[in-house]
C-alpha positions as CSV (number, residue, x, y, z in Angstrom):
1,X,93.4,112.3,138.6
2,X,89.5,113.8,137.9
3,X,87.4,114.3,140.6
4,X,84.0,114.5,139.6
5,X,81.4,116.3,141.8
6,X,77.5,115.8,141.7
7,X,75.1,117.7,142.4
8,X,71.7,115.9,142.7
9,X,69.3,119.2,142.5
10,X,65.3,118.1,143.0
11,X,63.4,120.6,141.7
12,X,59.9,122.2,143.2
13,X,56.9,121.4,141.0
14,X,56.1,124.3,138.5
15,X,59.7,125.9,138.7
16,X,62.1,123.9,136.5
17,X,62.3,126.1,134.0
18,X,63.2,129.1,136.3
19,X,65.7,127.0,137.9
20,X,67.7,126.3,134.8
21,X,67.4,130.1,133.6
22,X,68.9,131.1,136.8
23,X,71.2,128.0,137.8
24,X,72.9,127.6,134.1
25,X,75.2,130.7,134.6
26,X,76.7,129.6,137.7
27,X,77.3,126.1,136.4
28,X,78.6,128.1,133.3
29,X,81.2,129.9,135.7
30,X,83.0,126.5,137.2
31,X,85.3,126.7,133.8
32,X,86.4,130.3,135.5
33,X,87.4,128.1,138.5
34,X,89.4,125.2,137.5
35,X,86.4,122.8,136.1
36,X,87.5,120.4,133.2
37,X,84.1,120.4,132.3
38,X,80.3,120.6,133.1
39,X,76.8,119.2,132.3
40,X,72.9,119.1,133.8
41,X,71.0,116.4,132.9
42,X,67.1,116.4,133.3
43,X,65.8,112.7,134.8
44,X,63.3,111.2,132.3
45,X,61.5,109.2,135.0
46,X,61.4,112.2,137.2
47,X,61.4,115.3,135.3
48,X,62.3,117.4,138.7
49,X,65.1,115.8,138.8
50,X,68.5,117.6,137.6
51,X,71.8,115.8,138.2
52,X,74.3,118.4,137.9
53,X,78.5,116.6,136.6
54,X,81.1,118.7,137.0
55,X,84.5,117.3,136.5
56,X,87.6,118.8,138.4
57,X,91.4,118.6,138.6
58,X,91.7,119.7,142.2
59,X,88.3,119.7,144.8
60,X,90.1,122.6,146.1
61,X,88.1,124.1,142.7
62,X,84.9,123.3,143.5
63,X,85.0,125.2,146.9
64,X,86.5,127.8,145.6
65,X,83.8,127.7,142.9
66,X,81.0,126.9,145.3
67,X,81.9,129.4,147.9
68,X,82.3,132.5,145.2
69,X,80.8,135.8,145.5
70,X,78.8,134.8,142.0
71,X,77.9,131.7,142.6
72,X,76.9,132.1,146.8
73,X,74.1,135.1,144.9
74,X,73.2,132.7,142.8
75,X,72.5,129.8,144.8
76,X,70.7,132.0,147.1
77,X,68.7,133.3,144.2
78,X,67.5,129.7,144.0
79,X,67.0,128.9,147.0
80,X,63.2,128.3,146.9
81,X,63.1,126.5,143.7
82,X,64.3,123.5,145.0
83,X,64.6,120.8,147.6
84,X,67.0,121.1,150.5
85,X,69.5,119.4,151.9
86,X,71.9,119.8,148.7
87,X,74.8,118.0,149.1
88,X,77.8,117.1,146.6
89,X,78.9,113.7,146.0
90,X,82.0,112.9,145.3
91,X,82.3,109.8,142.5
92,X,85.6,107.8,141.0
93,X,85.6,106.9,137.2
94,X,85.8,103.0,137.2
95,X,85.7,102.5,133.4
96,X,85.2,104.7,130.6
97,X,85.5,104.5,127.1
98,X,88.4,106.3,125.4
């Protein structure tokens, strides 16, 4: 089974671009912790908005991903660019193609 985490990240006005410079390399480091695979996307009726899918074997990954040394700087490097609270949600494939 794949869990898939999101990460709905809503950006402050002026500072997208400094978010995604500083937010890509933790997302880049999930792979280091188990992650099947990643992606951001960027909202097209919102352009603050980022939705962040990472897809997991075991949630046990994420935290330990979350919760790392690297990415704990990191998110706290951020902290100001964007809007709080930040919360994963947890979502079930349904149907997919092949």
């Amino acid at each position: 089974m794949t869990y898939i985490s999101e990460l709905n990240w809503h950006v402050t006005p002026f500072r997208s671009q400094r978010w995604i410079d500083n937010w890509e390399p933790a997302a880049q480091l999930a792979t280091e912790y188990g992650a099947v695979s990643w992606e951001i996307y960027r909202s097209d009726e919102d352009p603050l908005l980022f939705r962040q899918v990472t897809r997991w074997d075991k949630k046990s990954d994420f935290e330990a991903w979350w919760y790392s040394p690297e990415v704990s700087e990191i998110r706290a490097s951020v902290v100001d660019l964007y809007d709080k609270p930040l919360l994963p949600v947890w979502c079930s494939r349904v149907v997919a193609s092949d």
